[in-house]
TILUM-209831 format. One line per 2 residues: their letters; for each residue x negated, y, z negated of C-alpha. Coordinates in steps of 0.02 Angstrom, whole numbers. Layout:
<pts>
A = X,Y,Z ~ ...
</pts>
This chain:
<pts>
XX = -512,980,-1759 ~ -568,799,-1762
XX = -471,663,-1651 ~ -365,608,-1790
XX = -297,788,-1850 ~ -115,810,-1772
XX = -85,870,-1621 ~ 50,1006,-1542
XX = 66,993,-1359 ~ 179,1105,-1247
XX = 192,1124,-1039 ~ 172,1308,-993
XX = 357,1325,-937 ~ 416,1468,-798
XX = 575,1436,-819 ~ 690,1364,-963
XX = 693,1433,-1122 ~ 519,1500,-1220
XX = 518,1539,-1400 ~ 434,1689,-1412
XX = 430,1749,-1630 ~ 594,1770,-1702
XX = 658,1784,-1500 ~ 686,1656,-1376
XX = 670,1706,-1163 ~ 790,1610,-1055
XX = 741,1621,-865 ~ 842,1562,-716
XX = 820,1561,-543 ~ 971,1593,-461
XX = 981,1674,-297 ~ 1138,1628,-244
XX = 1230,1739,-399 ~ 1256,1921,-410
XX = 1250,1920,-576 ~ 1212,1824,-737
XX = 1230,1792,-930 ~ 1220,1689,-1059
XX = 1298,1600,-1190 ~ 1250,1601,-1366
XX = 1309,1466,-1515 ~ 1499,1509,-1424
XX = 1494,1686,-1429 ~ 1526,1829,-1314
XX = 1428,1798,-1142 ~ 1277,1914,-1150
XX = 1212,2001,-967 ~ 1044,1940,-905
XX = 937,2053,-818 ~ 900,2027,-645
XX = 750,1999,-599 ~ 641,1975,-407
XX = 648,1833,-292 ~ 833,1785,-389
XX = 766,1761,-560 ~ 874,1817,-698
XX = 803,1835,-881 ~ 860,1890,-1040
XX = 777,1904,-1241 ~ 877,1861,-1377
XX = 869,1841,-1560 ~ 841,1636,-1609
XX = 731,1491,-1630 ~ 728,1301,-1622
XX = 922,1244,-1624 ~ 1001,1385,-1532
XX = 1129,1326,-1398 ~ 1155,1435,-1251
XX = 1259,1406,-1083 ~ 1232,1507,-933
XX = 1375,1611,-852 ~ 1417,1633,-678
XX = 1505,1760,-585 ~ 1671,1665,-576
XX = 1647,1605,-756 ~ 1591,1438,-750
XX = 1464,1418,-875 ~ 1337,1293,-818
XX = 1185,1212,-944 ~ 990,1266,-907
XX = 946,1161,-777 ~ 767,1168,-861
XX = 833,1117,-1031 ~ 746,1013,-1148
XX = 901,934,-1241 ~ 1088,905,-1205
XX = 1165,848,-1382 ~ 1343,881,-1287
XX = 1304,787,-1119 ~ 1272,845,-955
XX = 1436,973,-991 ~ 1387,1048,-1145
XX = 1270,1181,-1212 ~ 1075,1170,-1191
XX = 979,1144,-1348 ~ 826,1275,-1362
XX = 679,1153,-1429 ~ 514,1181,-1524
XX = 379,1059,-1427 ~ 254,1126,-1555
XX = 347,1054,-1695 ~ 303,868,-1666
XX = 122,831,-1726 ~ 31,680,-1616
XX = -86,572,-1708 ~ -155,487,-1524
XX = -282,637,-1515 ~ -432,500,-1474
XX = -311,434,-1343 ~ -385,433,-1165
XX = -268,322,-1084 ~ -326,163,-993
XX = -416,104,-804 ~ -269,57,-682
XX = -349,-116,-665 ~ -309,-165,-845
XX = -118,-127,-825 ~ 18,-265,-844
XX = 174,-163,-853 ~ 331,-196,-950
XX = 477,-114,-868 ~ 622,-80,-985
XX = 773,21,-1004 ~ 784,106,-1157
XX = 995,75,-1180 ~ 979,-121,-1170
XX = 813,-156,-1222 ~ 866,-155,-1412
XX = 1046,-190,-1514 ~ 1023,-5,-1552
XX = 960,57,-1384 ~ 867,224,-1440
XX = 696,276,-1417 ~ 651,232,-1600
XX = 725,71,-1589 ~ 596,31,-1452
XX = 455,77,-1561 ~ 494,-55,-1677
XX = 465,-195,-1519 ~ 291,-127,-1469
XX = 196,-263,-1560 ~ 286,-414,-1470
XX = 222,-304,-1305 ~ 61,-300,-1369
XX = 54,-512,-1424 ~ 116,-542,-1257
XX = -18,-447,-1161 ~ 79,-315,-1088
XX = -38,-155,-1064 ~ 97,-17,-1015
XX = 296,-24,-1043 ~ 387,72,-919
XX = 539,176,-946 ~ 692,175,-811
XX = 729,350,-797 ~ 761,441,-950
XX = 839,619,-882 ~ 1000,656,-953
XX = 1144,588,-833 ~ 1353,594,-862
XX = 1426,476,-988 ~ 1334,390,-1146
XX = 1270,240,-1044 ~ 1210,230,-850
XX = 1047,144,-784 ~ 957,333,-763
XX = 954,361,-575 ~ 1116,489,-600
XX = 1012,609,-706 ~ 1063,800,-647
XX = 927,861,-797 ~ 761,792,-778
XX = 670,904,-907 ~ 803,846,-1062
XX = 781,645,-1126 ~ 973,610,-1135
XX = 1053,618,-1277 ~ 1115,422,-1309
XX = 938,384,-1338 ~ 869,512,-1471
XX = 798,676,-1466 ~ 643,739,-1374
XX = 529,713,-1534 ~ 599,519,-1543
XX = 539,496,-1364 ~ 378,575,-1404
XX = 369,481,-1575 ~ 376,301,-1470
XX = 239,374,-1344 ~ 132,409,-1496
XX = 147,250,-1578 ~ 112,154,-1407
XX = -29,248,-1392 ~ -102,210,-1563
XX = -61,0,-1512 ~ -160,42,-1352
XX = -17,52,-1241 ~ -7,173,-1096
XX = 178,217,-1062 ~ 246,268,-893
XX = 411,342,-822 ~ 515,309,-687
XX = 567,479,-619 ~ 692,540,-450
XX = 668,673,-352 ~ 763,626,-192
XX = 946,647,-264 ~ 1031,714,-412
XX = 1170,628,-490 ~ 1367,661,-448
XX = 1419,723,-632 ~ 1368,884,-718
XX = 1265,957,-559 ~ 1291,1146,-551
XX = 1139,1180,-464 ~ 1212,1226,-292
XX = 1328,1353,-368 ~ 1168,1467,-387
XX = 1043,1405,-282 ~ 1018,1323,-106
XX = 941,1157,-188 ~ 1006,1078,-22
XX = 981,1073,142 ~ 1082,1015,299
XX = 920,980,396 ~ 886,798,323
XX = 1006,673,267 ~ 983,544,142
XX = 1083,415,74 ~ 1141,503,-76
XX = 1179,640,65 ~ 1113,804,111
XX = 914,792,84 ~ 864,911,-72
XX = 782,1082,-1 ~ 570,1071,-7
XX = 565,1127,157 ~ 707,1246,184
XX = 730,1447,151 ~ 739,1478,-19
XX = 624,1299,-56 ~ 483,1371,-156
XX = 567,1364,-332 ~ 632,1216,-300
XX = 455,1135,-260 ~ 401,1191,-422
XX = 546,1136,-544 ~ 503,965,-484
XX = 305,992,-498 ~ 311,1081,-670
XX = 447,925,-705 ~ 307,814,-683
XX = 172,912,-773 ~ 303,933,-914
XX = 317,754,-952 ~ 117,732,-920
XX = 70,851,-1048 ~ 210,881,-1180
XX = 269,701,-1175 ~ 81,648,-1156
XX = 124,489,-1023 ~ -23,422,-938
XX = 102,401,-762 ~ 245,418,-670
XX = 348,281,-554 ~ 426,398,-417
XX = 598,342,-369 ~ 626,300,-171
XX = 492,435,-101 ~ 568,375,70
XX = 710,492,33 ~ 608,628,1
XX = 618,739,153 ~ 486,880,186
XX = 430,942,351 ~ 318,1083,294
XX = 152,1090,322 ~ 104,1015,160
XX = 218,869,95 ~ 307,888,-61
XX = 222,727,-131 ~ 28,768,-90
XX = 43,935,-169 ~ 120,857,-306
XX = -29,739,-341 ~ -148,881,-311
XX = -62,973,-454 ~ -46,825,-587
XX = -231,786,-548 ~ -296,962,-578
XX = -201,982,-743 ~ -252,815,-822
XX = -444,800,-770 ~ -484,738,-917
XX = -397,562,-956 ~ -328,456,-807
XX = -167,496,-736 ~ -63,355,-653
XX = 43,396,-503 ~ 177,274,-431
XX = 261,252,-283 ~ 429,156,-227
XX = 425,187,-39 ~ 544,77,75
XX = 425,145,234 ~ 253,49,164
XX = 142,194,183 ~ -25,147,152
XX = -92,319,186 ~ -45,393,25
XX = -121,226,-65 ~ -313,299,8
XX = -440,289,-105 ~ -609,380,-101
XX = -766,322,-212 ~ -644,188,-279
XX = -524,329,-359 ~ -360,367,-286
XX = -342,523,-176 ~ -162,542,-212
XX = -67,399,-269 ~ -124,266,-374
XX = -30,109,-321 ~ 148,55,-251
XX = 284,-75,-306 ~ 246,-197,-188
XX = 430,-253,-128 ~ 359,-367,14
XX = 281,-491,-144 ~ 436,-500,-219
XX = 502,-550,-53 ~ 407,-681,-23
XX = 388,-758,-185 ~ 573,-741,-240
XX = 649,-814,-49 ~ 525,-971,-89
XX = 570,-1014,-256 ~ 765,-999,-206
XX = 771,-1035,-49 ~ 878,-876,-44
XX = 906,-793,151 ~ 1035,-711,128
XX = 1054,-468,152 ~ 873,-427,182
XX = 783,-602,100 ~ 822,-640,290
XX = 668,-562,356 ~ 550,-659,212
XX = 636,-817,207 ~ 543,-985,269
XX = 386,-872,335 ~ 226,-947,271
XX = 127,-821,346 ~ 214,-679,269
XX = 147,-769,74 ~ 3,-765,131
XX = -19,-589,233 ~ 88,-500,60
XX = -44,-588,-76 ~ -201,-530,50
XX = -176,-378,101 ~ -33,-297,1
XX = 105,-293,156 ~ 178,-433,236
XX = 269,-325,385 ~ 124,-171,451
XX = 223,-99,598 ~ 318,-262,631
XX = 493,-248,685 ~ 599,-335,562
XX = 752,-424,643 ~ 885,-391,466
XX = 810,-229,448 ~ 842,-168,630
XX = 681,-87,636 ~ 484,-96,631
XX = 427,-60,447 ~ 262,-41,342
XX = 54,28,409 ~ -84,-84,402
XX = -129,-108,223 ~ -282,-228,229
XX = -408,-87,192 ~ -319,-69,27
XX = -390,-138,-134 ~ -268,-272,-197
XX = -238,-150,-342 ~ -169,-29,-258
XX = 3,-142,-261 ~ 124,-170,-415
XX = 175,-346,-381 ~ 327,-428,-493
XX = 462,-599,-476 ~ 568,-462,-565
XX = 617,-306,-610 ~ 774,-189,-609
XX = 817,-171,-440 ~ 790,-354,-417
XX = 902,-396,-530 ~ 1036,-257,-547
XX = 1069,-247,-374 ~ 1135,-438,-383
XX = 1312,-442,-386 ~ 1317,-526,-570
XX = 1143,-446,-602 ~ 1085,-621,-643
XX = 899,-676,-667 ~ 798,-772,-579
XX = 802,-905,-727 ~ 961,-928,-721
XX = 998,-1051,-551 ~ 817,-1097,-514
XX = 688,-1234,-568 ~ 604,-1185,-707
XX = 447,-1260,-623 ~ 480,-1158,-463
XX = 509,-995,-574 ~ 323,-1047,-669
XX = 238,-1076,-504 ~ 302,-920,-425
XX = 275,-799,-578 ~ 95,-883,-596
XX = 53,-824,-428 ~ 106,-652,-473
XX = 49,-643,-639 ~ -151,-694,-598
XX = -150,-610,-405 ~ -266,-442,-416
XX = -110,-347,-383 ~ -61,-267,-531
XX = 75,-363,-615 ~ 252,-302,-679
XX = 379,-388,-791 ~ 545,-322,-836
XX = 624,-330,-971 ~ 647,-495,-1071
XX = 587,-593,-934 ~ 450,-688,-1041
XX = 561,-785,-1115 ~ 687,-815,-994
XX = 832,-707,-1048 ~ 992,-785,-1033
XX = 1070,-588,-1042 ~ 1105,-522,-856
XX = 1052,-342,-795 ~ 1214,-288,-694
XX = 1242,-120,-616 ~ 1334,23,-776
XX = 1367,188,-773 ~ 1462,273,-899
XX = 1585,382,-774 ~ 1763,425,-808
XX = 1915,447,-694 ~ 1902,460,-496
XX = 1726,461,-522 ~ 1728,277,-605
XX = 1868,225,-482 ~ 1738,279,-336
XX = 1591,182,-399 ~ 1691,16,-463
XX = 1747,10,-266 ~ 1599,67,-194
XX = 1523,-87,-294 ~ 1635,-186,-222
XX = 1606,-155,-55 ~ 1406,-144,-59
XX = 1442,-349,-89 ~ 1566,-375,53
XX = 1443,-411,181 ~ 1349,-560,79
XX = 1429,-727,137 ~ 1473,-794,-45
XX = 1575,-615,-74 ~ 1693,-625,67
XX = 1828,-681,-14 ~ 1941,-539,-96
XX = 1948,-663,-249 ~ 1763,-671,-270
XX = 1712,-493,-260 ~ 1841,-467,-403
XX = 1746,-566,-530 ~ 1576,-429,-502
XX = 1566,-355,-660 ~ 1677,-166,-676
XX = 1520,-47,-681 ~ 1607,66,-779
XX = 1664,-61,-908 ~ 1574,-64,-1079
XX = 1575,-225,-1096 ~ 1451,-241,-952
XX = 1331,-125,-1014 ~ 1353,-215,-1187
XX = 1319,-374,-1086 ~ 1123,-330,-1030
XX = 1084,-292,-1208 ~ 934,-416,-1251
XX = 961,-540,-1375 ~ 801,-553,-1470
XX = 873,-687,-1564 ~ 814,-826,-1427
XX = 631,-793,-1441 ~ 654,-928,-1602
XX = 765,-1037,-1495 ~ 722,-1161,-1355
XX = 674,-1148,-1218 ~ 644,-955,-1215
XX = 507,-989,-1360 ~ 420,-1095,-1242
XX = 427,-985,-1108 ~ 357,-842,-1206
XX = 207,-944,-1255 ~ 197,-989,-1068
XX = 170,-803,-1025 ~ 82,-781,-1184
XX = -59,-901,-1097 ~ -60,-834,-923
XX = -69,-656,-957 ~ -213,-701,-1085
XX = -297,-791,-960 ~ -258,-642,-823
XX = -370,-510,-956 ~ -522,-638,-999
XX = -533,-703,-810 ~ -457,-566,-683
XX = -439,-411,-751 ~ -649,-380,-792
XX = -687,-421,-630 ~ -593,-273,-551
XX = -678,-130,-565 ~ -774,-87,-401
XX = -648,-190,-309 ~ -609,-120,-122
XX = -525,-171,22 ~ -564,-307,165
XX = -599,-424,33 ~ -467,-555,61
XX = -422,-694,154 ~ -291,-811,171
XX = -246,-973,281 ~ -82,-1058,287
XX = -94,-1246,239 ~ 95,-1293,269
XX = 281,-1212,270 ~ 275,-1112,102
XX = 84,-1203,58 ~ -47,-1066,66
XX = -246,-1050,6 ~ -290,-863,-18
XX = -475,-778,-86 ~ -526,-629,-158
XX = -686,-542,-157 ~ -677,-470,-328
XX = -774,-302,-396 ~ -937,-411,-483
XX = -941,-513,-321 ~ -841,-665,-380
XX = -726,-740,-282 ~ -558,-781,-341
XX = -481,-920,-267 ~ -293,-954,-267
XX = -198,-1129,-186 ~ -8,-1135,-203
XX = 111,-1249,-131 ~ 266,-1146,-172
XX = 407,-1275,-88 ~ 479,-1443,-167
XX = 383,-1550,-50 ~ 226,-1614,-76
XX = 75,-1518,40 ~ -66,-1579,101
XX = -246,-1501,184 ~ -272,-1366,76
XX = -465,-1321,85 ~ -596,-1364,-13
XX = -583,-1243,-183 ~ -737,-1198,-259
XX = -783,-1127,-437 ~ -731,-1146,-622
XX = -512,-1208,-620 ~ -438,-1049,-756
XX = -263,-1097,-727 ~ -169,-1259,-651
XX = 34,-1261,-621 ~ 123,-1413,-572
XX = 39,-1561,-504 ~ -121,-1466,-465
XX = -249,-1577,-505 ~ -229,-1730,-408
XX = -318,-1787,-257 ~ -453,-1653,-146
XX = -322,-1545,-22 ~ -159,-1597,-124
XX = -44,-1499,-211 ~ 109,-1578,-258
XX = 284,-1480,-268 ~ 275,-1302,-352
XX = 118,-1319,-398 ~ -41,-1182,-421
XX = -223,-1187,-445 ~ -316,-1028,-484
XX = -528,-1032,-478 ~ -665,-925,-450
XX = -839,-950,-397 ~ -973,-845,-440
XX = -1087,-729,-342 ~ -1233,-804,-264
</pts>
């Protein structure tokens, strides 16, 4: 077989259903259930035979297309929790599923080096009129103009309703159902991977969503021994926790190797709870590493806590996790382009040294006690090399968890917005956009789920109330006009309009990040490799005015001098080496920057 020849790929599955000849096996672990059966197309329930350690199994006539349900004791019949496809929601029957029937074509793909990534977040729903996985496929080339590297997907599990923003999934192994079918999701990896696109998903394992979860009916998935926000911490640590460890590990090696992603985004790791002796999350790495030796594997954390521990390299090669979404950039760069202080913006807000300390050495707080925050926060992170952050102005969270989900576009300077995203967008940290951000989208990103009855009625208030405590949302009148979450319309409302792209002044703001990313791959990105820690430095020049170096992999030095407030600064330091990009009023007299203003250099070895 040459590189070019399709391809069938398929994760060795325990569990789930297997197609095995003219019969299919359906396993289940259920130890909580005397007995089990199953479902077939609708027909009479058929008993399973039970099995050791609570596994249940039966073989049954079928192939590809067969819809089963599993039966419990008291009747409620309950979908494979390992299913590949829901066509009937999160309620309905599981859909048995050939992965050897898609042929890949990306057989000479070998994925790319972390330090050339420049990451495209999207969500699938609202990223096109149509909002499927084929639809995306068809938007790949503007990714690839633009300089975008990687796209990643929000989470794609299947979750309640036809719309949501993926963090309710309750079936992480099946791509939900409003988007396509497993082959479409697989047919928009393959054709990034033949534009040279890696593709990465954004995956939870510290909750499961509040619709359509049947797992603790047969199985002691939780445990009262942590708490988390979503409530009682899921079980890795607990009697009864092996099986549980693995549906999340074989989750991950599932969409690794069937679905042929070169990483995953993990979800809020700070809510994953584990007290045994080996941590849910490094045995997790250890696995995805030893599958997939031979192309590199991207692992992503979101982790409130700033660990820098599981960011350790050895020999310049992650020992567990690749990089993190650096929350403490976005901080720091959105508070001084918007002068915003209000919820947590409180602990960034008017703190020069926390620019700098965030673009240096990955963490602005390392143990500091944070006064909004109520508590000390973050690990020394200076040791790191600069790439082991995701920095970004926006992304989901950023947005979404706004009250009108607007963007950062829409009340701020446009030269304030260009100074800040400059910064981001040339730093050594690896840089994230989401979603139609490079050309200013006018098109908000609020909060939607697709929930029905008291379900709907307790997330619309709980909504609500998560804005009470923000000054400009006191007033009962103003916390009325934040978008219903439930509502269609406000889903229908984040949908990009692709439309502006010809229109002013989003055209010029594409060609804007058209030049800065290009700049970012001829002038940052080849002097990365063999880049390590203790290699930065920064000094603050005056309130929101700081000068910042890198010592880069070939032993350049990249030199960055911002004045990120609306007043002129003054003393910046004398900056060395070849000017790649200026911003603003960055070119006047020696230790001047005038008002949101940048200058990027670098000065050669020697």
């Amino acid at each position: 077989m040459t590189a070019s020849d399709p391809i069938a790929r398929a994760h060795a599955m325990p569990f789930g259903s297997v197609i095995m000849g003219d019969q299919v096996a359906l396993r289940l672990w259920a130890p909580l259930a005397d007995a089990v059966s199953v479902e077939l197309d609708g027909g009479e329930p058929v008993p399973m035979d039970p099995m050791d350690d609570g596994w249940f199994e039966a073989r049954v006539p079928g192939a590809a297309g067969l819809r089963y349900r599993f039966v419990l004791p008291d009747g409620t019949r309950v979908p494979d929790p390992a299913s590949r496809f829901q066509p009937d929601d999160v309620l309905g029957p599981s859909e048995v599923v050939d992965p050897h029937a898609y042929r890949w074509s990306d057989g000479a793909w070998q994925g790319r080096p972390w330090r050339e990534a420049v990451i495209y977040e999207l969500h699938v729903g609202t990223f096109t009129p149509e909002g499927t996985f084929r639809a995306a496929i068809d938007r790949l080339d503007h990714l690839v103009d633009l300089g975008v590297t990687a796209i990643e997907l929000m989470p794609v599990g299947d979750f309640g309703g036809d719309r949501n923003w993926g963090y309710d999934g309750v079936l992480p192994y099946a791509p939900d159902s409003a988007y396509g079918r497993p082959d479409d999701l697989k047919a928009l990896v393959d054709a990034a991977h033949r534009r040279g696109l890696m593709v990465f998903l954004d995956v939870i394992y510290n909750h499961f969503g509040p619709e359509g979860n049947f797992l603790p009916l047969y199985a002691p998935v939780f445990t009262d021994r942590h708490k988390t926000p979503w409530g009682a911490g899921i079980n890795y640590d607990d009697e009864g926790s092996r099986w549980i460890r693995e549906f999340v590990i074989h989750n991950t090696l599932y969409w690794i190797e069937e679905f042929h992603l070169d990483g995953l985004r993990l979800d809020a790791v700070h809510g994953i709870v584990d007290d045994s002796p080996r941590h849910l999350l490094d045995e997790l790495a250890e696995r995805i590493r030893a599958a997939v030796p031979d192309r590199p594997v991207h692992l992503v954390l979101e982790n409130e806590e700033n660990e820098a521990e599981r960011l350790a390299r050895r020999d310049d090669d992650p020992v567990t996790y690749t990089a993190q979404w650096n929350d403490d950039v976005h901080h720091v760069l959105h508070t001084a382009a918007t002068g915003e202080n209000a919820g947590y913006y409180a602990d960034y807000r008017g703190k020069t040294d926390l620019l700098g300390r965030a673009l240096a050495e990955g963490f602005a707080y390392q143990g500091e006690e944070m006064p909004y925050r109520g508590s000390a926060r973050g690990e020394p992170s200076g040791h790191l090399p600069p790439t082991a952050f995701v920095a970004f102005l926006q992304n989901h969270d950023q947005i979404g968890n706004r009250a009108f989900g607007d963007r950062i576009t829409d009340k701020t300077p446009a030269e304030a917005v260009r100074a800040a995203a400059c910064v981001c967008l040339l730093s050594p940290q690896v840089p994230l956009l989401f979603m139609g951000e490079e050309w200013a989208a006018r098109q908000p990103f609020p909060f939607f789920v697709g929930f029905e009855g008291d379900l709907a009625d307790a997330v619309r208030e709980g909504r609500r109330s998560e804005f009470a405590r923000f000054p400009e949302f006191q007033d009962p009148e103003q916390r009325e006009r934040i978008p219903d979450p439930v509502a269609e319309a406000t889903f229908r409302s984040a949908k990009l309009d692709w439309s502006d792209l010809d229109r002013e002044p989003h055209k010029g703001w594409h060609d804007w990040y058209r030049r800065v990313l290009a700049v970012r791959h001829a002038e940052v990105v080849p002097r990365l490799a063999g880049l390590d820690g203790h290699g930065a430095a920064y000094e603050i020049v005056a309130d929101g005015a700081v000068a910042v170096r890198w010592r880069l992999g070939d032993g350049s030095t990249l030199h960055l001098h911002c004045n990120l407030s609306p007043a002129e600064a003054a003393g910046f330091p004398e900056q060395p080496g070849e000017v790649i990009w200026r911003e603003g009023r960055a070119d006047g007299p020696d230790g001047v920057l005038g008002p949101w203003s940048v200058r990027w250099s670098v000065s050669q070895a020697g």
